[in-house]
N, C-alpha and C positions, 0 to 999 in steps of 0.2 A: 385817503379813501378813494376805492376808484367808485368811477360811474359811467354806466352805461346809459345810451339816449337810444331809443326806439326809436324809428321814423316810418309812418306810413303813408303811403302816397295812394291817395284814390282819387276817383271817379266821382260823380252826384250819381247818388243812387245804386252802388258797390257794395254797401253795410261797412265803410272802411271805419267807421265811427264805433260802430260796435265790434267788431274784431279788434280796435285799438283797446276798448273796453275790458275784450276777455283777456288780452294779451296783457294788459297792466294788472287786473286783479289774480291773473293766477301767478303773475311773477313778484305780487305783492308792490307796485309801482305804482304813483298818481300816473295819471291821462290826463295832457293838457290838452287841450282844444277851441272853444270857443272861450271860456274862462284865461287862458294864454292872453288871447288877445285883446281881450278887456281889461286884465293887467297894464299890458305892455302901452295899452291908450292911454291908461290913468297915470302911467308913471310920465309917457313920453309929451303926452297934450298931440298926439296925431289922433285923427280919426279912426275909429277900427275898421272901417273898409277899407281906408289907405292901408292899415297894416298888412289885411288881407293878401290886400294884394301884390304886395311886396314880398309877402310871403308863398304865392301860385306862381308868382310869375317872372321873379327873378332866380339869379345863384346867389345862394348865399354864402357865396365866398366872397364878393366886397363887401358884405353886411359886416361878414367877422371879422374881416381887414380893417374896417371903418371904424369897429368900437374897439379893436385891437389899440390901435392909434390913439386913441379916446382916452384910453387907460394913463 
């Protein structure tokens, strides 16, 4: 099955929250966002501002390198 991932990059105070919103229910897709990274807390035992931030302000190309390797 394929699958496509949306990614939208914004600003505080853009509406990129809710345009991710319209964009997932008109293409019938969940919108992960805050709920994402309270997952990724409970599973990993990081903080979710550390994910946060990992997630503004790196590549995440060794992220996917890292859990590549993981596997």
């Amino acid at each position: 099955m394929k699958k496509n991932i949306i990614t939208i990059s914004r600003e505080f105070g853009s509406g990129g929250h809710s345009i991710a919103q319209a964009v997932a229910k008109k293409h019938g897709v969940p919108c992960y966002d805050k709920a994402l990274v309270e997952q990724v807390s409970k599973e990993s035992g990081f903080d979710p501002e550390y994910i946060e931030n990992q997630g503004e302000y790196t590549s995440s190309f060794p992220f996917f390198r890292h859990n590549a390797l993981l596997r």
